[in-house]
Each structure stands twice: as C-alpha cells, then as structure tokens.
C-alpha positions as CSV (number, residue, x, y, z in Angstrom):
1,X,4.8,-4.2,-9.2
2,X,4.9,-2.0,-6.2
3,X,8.5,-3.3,-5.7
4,X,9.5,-3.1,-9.1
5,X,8.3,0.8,-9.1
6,X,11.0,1.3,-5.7
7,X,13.5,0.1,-7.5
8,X,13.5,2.2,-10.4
9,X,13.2,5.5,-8.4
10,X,16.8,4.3,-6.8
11,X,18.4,3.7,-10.2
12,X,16.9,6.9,-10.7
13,X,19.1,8.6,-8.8
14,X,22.2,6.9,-10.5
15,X,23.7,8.8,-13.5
16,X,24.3,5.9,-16.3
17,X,20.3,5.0,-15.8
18,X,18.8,8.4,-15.2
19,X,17.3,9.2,-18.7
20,X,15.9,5.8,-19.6
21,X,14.2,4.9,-16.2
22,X,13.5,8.6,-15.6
23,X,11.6,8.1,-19.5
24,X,9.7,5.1,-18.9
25,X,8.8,6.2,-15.3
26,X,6.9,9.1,-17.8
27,X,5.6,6.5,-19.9
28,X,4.2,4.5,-17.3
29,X,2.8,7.9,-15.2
30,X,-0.6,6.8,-13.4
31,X,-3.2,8.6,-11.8
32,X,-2.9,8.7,-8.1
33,X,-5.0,7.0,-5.3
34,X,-4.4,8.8,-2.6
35,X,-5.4,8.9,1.3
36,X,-5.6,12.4,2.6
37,X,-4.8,13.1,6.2
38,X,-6.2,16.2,8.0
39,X,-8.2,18.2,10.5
40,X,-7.9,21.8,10.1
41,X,-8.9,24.6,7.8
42,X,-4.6,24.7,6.7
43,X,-5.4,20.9,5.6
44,X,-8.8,21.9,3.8
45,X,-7.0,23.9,0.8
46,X,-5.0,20.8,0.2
47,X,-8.1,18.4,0.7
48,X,-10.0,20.7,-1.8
49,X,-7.2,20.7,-4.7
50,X,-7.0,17.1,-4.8
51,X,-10.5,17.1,-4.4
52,X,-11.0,19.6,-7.4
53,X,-8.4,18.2,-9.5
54,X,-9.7,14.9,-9.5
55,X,-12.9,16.0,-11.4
56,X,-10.7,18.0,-13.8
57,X,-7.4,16.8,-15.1
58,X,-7.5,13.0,-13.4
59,X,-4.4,13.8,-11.7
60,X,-6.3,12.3,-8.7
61,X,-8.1,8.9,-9.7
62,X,-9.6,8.2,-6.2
63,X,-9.5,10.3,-3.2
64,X,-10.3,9.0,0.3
65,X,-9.8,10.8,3.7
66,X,-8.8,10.1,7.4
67,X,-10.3,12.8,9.8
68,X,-8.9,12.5,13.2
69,X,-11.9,14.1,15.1
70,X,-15.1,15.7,14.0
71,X,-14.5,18.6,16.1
72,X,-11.5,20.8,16.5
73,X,-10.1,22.9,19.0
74,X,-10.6,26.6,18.4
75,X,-9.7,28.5,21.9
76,X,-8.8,26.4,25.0
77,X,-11.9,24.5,25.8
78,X,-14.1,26.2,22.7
79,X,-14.4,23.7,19.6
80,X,-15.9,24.0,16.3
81,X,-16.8,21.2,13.8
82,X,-13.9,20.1,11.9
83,X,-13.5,22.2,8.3
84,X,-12.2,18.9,6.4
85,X,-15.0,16.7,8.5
86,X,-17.7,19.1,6.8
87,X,-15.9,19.2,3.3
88,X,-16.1,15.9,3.5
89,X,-19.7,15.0,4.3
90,X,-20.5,17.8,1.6
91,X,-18.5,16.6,-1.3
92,X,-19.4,12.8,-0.4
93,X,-16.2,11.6,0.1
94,X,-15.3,8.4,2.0
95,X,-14.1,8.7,5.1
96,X,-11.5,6.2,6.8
97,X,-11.6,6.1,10.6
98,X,-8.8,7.1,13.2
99,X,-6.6,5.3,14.1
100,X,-7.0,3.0,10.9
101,X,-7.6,-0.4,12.2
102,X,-8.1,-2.1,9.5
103,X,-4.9,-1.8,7.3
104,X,-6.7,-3.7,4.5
105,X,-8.9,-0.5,3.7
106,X,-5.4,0.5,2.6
107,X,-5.0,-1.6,0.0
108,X,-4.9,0.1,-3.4
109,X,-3.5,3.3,-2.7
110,X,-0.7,4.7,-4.1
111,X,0.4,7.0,-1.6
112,X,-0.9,9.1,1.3
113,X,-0.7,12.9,1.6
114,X,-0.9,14.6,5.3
115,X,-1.5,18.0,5.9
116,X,-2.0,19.6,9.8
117,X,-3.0,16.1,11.1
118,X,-1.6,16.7,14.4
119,X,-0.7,13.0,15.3
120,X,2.0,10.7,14.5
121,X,1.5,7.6,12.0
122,X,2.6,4.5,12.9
123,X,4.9,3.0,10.9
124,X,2.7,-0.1,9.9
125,X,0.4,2.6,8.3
126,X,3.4,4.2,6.5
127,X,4.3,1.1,5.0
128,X,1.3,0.0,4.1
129,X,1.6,2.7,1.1
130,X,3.8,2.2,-1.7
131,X,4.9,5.5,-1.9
132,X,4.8,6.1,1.6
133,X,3.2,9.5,2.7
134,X,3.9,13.2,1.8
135,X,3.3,15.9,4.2
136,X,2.5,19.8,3.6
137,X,4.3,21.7,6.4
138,X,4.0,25.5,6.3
139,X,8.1,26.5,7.1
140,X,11.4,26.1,5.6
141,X,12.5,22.9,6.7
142,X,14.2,22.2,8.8
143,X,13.9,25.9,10.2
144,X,10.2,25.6,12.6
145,X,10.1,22.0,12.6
146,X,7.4,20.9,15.5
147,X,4.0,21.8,16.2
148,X,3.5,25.9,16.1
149,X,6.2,26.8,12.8
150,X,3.5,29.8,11.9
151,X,3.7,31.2,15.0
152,X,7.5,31.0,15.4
153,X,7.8,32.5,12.0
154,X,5.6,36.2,13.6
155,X,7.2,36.0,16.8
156,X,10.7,36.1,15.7
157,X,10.2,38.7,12.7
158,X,10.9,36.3,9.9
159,X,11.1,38.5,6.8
160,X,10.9,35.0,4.8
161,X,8.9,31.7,5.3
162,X,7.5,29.1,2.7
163,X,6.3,25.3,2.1
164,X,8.1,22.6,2.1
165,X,6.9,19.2,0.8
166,X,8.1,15.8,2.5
167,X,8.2,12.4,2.9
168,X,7.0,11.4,6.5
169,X,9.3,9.7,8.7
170,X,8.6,7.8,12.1
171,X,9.5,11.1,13.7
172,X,7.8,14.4,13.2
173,X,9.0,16.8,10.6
174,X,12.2,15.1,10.3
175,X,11.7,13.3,6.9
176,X,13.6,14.0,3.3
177,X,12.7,17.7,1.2
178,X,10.6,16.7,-2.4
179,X,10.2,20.3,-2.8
180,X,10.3,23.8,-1.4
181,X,9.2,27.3,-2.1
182,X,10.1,30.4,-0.5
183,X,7.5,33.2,0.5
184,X,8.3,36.7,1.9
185,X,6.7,37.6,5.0
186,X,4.0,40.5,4.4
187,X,4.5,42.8,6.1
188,X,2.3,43.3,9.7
189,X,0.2,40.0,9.1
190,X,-1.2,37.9,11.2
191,X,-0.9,34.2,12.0
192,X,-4.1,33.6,10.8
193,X,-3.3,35.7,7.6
194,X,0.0,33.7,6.5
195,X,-1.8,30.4,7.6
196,X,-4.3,30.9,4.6
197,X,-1.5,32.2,2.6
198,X,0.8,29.1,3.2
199,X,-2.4,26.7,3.4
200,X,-3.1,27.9,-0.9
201,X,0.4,27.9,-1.8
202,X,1.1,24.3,-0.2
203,X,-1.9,23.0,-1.9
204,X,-0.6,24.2,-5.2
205,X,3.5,22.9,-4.2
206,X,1.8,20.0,-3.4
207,X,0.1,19.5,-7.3
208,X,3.1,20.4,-8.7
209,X,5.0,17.8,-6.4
210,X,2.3,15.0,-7.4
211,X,2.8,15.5,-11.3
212,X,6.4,14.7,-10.9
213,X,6.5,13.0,-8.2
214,X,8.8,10.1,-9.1
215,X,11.5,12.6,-9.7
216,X,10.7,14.4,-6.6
217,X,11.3,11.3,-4.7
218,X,14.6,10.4,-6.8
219,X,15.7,13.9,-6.3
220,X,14.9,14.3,-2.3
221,X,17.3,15.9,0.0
222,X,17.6,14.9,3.6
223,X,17.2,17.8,6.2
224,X,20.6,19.5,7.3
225,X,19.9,18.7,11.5
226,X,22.8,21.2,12.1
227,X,20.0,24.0,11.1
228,X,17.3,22.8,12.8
229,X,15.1,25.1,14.5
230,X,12.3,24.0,16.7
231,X,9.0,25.4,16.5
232,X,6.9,24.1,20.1
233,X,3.5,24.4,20.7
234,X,2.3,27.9,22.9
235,X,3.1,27.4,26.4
236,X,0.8,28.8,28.8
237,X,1.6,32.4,29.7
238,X,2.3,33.4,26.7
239,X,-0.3,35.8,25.9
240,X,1.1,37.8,29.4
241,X,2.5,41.5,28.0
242,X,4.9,42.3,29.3
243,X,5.1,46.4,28.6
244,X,8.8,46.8,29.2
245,X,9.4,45.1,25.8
246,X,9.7,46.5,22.7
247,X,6.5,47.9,20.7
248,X,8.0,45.9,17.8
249,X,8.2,43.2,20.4
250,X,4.6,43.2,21.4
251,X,3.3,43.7,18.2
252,X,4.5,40.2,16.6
253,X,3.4,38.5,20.0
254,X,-0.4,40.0,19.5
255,X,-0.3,39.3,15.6
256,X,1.1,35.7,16.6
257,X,-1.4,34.6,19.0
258,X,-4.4,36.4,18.5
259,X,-6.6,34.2,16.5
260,X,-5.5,31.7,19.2
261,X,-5.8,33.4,22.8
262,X,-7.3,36.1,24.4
263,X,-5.1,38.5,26.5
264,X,-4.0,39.2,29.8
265,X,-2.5,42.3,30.7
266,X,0.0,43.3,33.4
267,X,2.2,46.2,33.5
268,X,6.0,44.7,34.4
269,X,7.6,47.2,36.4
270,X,11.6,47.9,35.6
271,X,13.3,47.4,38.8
272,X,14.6,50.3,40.0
C-alpha cells in the first residue's frame, strides 16, 4: 500500500495526472500516525499541537515520541529536565527510546515529524517511515542552515526570518522545502523572544503542512546550495565584548546570547 501511496505522489507532480491522483489522494486522506522527535522547549509547541490536535479534529490518530535525553543543557555544565520529557510523562504519552533499537516499534507509522532534536537519524530509521520525516527548522532555508540559525539571524541584524518545513535528508538541514513562511524580525528582541515566536508559528506551518501533506511532498522544492548560509553552533569566546565595536554591534551580540551565556568583559584598546 505504502508503495502504491509513493507512486502516486510522483505522478503527482506530472501535469496529465495531476487532478485525478491529486483527487483520490483527497479521497483516500488518513489520519496520521506520527513519531515526534524532540528535546527542547522550540520542539514542545510542535509536540503540544499534535498533541492537542489529536483530541480535537483527529488530524493526529496516534502520537508517539522519541526524547533523546531526560535532561537538557541550559548554560554550560547547568541542566534542566527536558520540557518535551515532562510534557510527555504529563500527558501520558508513549515514549520510544534513543537511539531506536528496535525498528519494529516503528511499524505503523505514517511518518515522523522532528523538531530541535539535535542529532542526526540514521537512514535505516528514515526509511523505516513511509513518508519519511518532516523537520521544523526556525530560518529561511537554506539561509542559517546548522545548529545556531536563531542566533545568526540577531547577530547579523536580519530584518526578516521564518519557518521552513522539510523533509529530512541523511545530512543536516539539507533536505527538500514542503513549505515556508516568512516573519519580520521585531524589532530589539531577543533570542529567546523569536525562539518562542518561531517555536508557535512552526507548530502551526507544521498543521497546515500535515493537512496537505501529499501535495506538499508533490510540490517540494530542493534547496538552492548557491544561497546557502551556515548557521554553527557558539564558539567559545564569544560572549568577550569587545568595546571598540559598534553599540549596534554589541547590542545584537548581548540580545543573541544572553539566555545562553553569561558575560565577560574586557575593554579592547584601539592601537595607537
């Protein structure tokens, strides 16, 4: 059946067929069983929508999650519990353990969604979902692709970000766009504010990507690698001022970092 379903969404994608698969692929429209992948309060919003819509409109028919850790990094060496490990236990959903083992607990899922997971899934996990897995990543792909996009997106005075839905690839970030929206940067915020304004509006991208998500798939674009801009994670010494710079300069560096990091101060001397 599984098989079948793949080779519609291809014919999909070819003119002459387009209505009448695109039609029964409507007709046919099931609920989803779906994996979840995520750590983080950015992944909780998703984890919470899915959650909430499957007790609504049955969008959702089953919801199971994979939680890399129970605890989370929060500063260096300080850790909190995990927010999606404590949704979890509170809402009494299933967890499946990391790294999944046993690919038969698998079985029966229609397709996986990742959100701020923070490690790479192999491919014999990928394929063992029929619709492989869709991530959440909080940038314009493939502008910040990598680790830190939120960050990147303060630090260099983006006046514009968004969400971008996508299938995952072997390699991070790098996989075909099902959807995108674009945000404007408010203006003066934090990391931590546009994380929770990226982590609700990816949650909601992500529903809307779900209802249609055969077309999505038929429809995907693959990322332009000529306008790729990486997005690493903080390197050590970042949180250094330097007062020669710019007060616009050190502004976006403290509103970038400061949820993250605490400060050290020098005073950088101009040569004379």
């Amino acid at each position: 059946m599984y098989r079948f379903h793949r080779h519609l969404l291809k014919l999909c994608s070819i003119k002459p067929y387009h209505k009448i698969v695109n039609g029964y692929c409507k007709s046919q429209r099931r609920n989803w069983k779906i994996l979840f992948f995520g750590t983080d309060s950015f992944s909780l919003e998703t984890l919470k929508l899915l959650n909430e819509n499957s007790k609504k409109d049955g969008l959702v028919c089953e919801l199971q999650v994979v939680c890399a850790s129970k605890f989370v990094k929060v500063r260096r060496k300080l850790k909190q519990v995990s927010p999606v490990w404590t949704y979890v236990q509170d809402n009494d959903l299933k967890i499946i353990p990391w790294p999944v083992v046993d690919k038969q607990s698998l079985k029966g899922f229609n397709v996986g969604v990742l959100s701020s997971f923070g490690h790479l899934i192999p491919s014999d996990v990928l394929d063992s979902l029929p619709l492989g897995i869709i991530n959440v990543h909080p940038s314009l792909l493939p502008r910040w692709r990598g680790a830190n996009p939120i960050m990147h997106t303060i630090l260099n005075g983006d006046k514009e970000t968004g969400v971008t839905i996508m299938q995952l690839s072997e390699r991070f970030d790098c996989g075909p766009i099902l959807n995108q929206k674009h945000y404007p940067v408010p203006a003066k915020c934090t990391a931590a504010d546009l994380r929770q304004l990226l982590a609700k509006e990816g949650g909601a991208l992500l529903i809307e990507t779900l209802r249609d998500l055969e077309q999505c798939i038929a429809n995907k674009r693959e990322q332009d690698e000529r306008e790729v801009v990486d997005a690493p994670k903080r390197k050590p010494g970042i949180e250094i001022v330097d007062w020669s710079k710019s007060c616009e300069s050190i502004s976006r560096l403290y509103r970038a970092i400061s949820d993250e990091v605490s400060y050290k101060y020098i005073i950088a001397l101009k040569p004379e």
